[in-house]
C-alpha positions as CSV (number, residue, x, y, z in Angstrom):
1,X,-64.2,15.9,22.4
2,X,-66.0,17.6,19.5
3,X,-65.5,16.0,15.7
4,X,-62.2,18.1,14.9
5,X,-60.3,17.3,18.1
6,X,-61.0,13.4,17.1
7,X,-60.3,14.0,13.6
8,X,-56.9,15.6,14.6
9,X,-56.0,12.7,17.0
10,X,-56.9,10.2,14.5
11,X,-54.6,11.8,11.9
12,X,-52.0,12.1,14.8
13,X,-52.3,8.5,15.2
14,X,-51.7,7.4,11.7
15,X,-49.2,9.9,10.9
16,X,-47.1,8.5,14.4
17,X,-48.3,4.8,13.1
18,X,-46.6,5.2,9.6
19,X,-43.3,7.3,11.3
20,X,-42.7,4.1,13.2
21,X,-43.3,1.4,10.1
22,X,-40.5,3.6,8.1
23,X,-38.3,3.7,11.4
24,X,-38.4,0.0,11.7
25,X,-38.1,-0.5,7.8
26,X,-35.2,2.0,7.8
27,X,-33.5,-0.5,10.6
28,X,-34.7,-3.9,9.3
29,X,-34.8,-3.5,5.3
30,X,-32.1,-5.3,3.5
31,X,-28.9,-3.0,2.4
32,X,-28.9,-2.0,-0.6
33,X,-26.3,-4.6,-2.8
34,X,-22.8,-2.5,-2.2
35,X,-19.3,-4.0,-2.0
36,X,-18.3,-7.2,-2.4
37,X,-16.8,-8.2,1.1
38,X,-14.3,-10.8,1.8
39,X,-13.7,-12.1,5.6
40,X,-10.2,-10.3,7.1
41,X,-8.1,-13.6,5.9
42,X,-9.8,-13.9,2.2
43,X,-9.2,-10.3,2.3
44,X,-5.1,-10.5,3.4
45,X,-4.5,-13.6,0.3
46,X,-6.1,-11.2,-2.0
47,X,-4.3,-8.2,-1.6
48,X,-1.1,-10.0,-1.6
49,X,-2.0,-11.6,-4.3
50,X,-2.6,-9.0,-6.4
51,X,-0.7,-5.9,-4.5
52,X,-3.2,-4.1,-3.0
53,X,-4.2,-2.2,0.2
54,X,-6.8,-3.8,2.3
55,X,-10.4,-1.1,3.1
56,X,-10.8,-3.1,6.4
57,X,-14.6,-2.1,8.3
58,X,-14.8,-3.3,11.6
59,X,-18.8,-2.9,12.8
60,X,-21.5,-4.6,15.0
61,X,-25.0,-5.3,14.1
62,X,-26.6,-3.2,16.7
63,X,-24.5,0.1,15.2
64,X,-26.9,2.8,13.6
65,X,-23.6,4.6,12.3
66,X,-22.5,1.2,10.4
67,X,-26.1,0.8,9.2
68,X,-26.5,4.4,7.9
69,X,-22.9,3.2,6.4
70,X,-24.7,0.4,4.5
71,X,-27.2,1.5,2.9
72,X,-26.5,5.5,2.3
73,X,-23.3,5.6,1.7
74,X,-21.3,2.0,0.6
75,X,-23.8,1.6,-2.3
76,X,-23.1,4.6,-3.8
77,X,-21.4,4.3,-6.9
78,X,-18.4,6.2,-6.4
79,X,-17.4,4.5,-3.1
80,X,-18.3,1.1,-5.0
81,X,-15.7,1.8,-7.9
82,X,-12.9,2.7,-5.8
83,X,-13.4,0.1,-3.5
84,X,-13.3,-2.8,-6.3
85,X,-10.9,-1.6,-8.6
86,X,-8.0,0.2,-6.0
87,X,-8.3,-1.5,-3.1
88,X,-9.7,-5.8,-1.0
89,X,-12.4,-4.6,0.8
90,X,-13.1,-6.6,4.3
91,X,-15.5,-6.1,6.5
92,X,-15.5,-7.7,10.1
93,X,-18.2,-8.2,12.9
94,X,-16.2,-6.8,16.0
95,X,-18.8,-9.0,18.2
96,X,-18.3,-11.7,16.6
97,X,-16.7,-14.7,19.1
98,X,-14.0,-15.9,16.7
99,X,-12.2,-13.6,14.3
100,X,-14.3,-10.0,15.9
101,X,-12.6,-10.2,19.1
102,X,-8.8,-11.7,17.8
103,X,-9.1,-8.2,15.4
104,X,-10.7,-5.9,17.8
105,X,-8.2,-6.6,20.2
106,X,-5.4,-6.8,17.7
107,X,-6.3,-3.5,16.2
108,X,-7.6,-1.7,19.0
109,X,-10.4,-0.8,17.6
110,X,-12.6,0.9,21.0
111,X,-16.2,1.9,18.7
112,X,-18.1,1.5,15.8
113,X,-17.5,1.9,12.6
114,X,-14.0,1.7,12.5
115,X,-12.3,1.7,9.1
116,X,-8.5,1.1,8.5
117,X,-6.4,1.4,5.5
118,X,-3.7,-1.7,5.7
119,X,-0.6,-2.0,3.2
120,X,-0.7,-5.6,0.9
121,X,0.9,-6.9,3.6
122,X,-1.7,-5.8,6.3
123,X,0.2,-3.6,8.1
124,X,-1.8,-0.9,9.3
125,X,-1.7,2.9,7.8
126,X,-4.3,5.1,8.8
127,X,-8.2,4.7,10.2
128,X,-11.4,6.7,10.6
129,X,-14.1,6.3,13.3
130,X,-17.6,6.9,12.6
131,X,-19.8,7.6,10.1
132,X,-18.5,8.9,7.2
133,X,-20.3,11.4,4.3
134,X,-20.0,9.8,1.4
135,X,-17.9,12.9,-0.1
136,X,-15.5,12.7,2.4
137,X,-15.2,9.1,2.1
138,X,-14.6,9.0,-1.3
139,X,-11.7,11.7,-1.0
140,X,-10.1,9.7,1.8
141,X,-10.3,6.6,-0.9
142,X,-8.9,8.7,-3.3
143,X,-5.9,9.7,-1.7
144,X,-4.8,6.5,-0.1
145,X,-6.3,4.5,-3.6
146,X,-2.9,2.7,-4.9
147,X,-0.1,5.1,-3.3
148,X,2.9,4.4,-3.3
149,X,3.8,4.0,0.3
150,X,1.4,1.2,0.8
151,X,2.9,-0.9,-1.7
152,X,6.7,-0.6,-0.3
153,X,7.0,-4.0,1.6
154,X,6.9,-4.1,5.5
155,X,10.9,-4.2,7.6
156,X,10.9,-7.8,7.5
157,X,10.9,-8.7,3.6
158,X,12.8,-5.6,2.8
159,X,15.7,-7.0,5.1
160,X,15.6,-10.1,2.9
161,X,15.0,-8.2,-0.3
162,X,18.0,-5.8,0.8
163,X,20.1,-9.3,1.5
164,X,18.7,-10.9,-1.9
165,X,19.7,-7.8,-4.1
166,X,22.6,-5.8,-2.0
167,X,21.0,-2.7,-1.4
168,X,20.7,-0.8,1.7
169,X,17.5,-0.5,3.7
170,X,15.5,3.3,3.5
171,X,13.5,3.3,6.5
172,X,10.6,6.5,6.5
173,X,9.0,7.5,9.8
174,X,6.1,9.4,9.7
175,X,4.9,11.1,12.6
176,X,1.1,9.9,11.9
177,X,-1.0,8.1,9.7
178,X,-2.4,11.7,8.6
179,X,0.4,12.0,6.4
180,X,0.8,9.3,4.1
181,X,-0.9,11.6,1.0
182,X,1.6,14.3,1.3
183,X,4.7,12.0,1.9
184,X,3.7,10.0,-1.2
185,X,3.8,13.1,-3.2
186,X,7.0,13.7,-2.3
187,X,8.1,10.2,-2.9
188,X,6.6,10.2,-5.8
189,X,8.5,13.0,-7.4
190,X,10.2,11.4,-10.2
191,X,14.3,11.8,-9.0
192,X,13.4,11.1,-5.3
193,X,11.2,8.0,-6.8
194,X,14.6,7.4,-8.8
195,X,17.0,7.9,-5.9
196,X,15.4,5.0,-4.0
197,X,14.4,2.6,-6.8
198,X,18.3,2.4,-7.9
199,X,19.3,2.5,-4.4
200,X,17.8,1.3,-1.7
201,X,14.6,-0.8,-0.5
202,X,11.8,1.1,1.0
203,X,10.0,0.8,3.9
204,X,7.5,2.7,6.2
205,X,6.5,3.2,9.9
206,X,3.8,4.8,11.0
207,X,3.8,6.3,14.9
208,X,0.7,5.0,16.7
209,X,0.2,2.4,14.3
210,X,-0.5,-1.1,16.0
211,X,2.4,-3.2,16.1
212,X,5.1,-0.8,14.9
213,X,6.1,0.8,18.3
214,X,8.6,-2.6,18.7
215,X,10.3,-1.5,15.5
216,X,10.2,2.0,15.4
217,X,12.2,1.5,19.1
218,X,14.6,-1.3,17.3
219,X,15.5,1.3,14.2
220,X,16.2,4.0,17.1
221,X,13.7,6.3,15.3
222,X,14.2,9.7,17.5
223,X,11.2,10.8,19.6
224,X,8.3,12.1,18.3
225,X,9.2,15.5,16.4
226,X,6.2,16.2,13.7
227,X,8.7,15.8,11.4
228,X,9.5,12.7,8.5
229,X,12.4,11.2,9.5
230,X,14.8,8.9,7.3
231,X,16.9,6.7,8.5
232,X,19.3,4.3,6.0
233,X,20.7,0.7,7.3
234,X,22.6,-2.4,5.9
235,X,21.5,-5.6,5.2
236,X,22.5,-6.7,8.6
237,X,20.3,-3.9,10.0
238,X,23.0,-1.5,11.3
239,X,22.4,2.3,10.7
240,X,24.5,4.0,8.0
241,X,22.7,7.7,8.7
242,X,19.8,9.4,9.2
243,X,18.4,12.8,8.6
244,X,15.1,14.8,9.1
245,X,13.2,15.4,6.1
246,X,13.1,19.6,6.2
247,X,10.8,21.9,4.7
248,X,13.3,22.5,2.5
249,X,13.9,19.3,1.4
250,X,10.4,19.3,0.7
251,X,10.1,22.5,-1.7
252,X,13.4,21.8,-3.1
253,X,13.3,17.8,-4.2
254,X,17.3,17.7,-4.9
255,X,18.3,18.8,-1.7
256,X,16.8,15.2,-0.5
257,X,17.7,13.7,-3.8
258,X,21.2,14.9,-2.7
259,X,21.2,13.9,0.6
260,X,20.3,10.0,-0.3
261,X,22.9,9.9,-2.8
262,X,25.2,10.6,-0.2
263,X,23.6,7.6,2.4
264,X,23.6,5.1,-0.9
265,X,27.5,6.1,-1.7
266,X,28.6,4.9,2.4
């Protein structure tokens, strides 16, 4: 081997030397500080303590995805002010003997990351799997941050609200979780938002959401349609009416206002 063949192996060697310290420093190096994480039961006292949806992050130690997560993309600024001022972030080892498997089981949750959006009460709302850019993280923050739906209470307190107060139960069906932004815009228009305040108590299920199947079949929600369905009971829980939410409805705000006027009047 003349003296350029052994210089280029030499360099070779250093070069593949120094590519494996930064791939080991890249997987061993402390996180950069991020979010302040609270275990899944610190995290469920919190948010009902102070009304807030839980950012829930279910990962395992040997994930590269929930690394990458860690140190590109939870310490960025952004992602650190949504996450401490909108919503109780907890984060949950999925391997982990005691409360990893009770969750992981509970949830479903089948790879890592998983992240899931839980109401106050920790009902569940919608989830991502995978790594996520921060951009598209912080839009998915955004939209869920502080809505409205995720603050209505879950079926059992509203039946004792409903009692407490003599209202009637609203009861809103969505057909997945992908669609809590745009049916909190419509809730959220100022006479609908009105309509229900004076009227009824709110709740929300979500199809495919863990444990709402059980009371999604106890409401009689119709099958699976793509549409937002509303159906109106008593305080003893029998149904006064129901009525798909068109795409009328939707352009055309007192058409729905109308329509729960009607329900609140039986």
């Amino acid at each position: 081997m003349n003296q350029r063949d052994t210089t280029y192996a030499k360099w070779s060697a250093i070069a593949g030397g120094l590519f494996v310290v930064a791939a080991l420093a890249i997987q061993y190096w402390p996180a950069p500080e991020s979010v302040k994480w609270l275990s899944f039961r610190e995290a469920k006292e919190e948010a009902l303590r102070l009304n807030k949806p839980i950012f829930m992050d279910v990962f395992a130690e040997w994930c590269a995805p929930c690394k990458m997560m860690d140190r590109q993309v939870f310490p960025n600024d952004s992602v650190k002010s949504i996450l401490s001022t909108r919503y109780v972030a907890a984060k949950i080892n999925g391997d982990d003997g005691l409360e990893g498997d009770s969750i992981r089981m509970r949830m479903g949750v089948k790879a890592y990351p998983t992240y899931i959006v839980l109401s106050p009460s920790g009902k569940e709302r919608k989830r991502f799997v995978g790594f996520v850019p921060t951009a598209t993280l912080v839009r998915w923050l955004s939209d869920s941050a502080g809505v409205q739906l995720l603050q209505w209470p879950d079926m059992a307190k509203a039946r004792q609200i409903a009692v407490d107060q003599k209202r009637k139960i609203m009861v809103l069906i969505l057909q997945s979780g992908d669609d809590i932004e745009a049916a909190n815009q419509l809730v959220g228009d100022e006479g609908i938002a009105d309509a229900i305040d004076k009227h009824f108590v709110p709740t929300l299920l979500v199809r495919g959401n863990v444990g709402e199947e059980k009371l999604l079949q106890q409401v009689g929600a119709s099958p699976k349609t793509g549409m937002r369905e509303v159906i109106i009971l008593d305080t003893g829980g029998k149904e006064i009416g129901r009525f798909f939410i068109s795409m009328r409805m939707q352009f055309d705000p007192p058409l729905l206002i109308a329509k729960l006027l009607e329900l609140a009047s039986k």
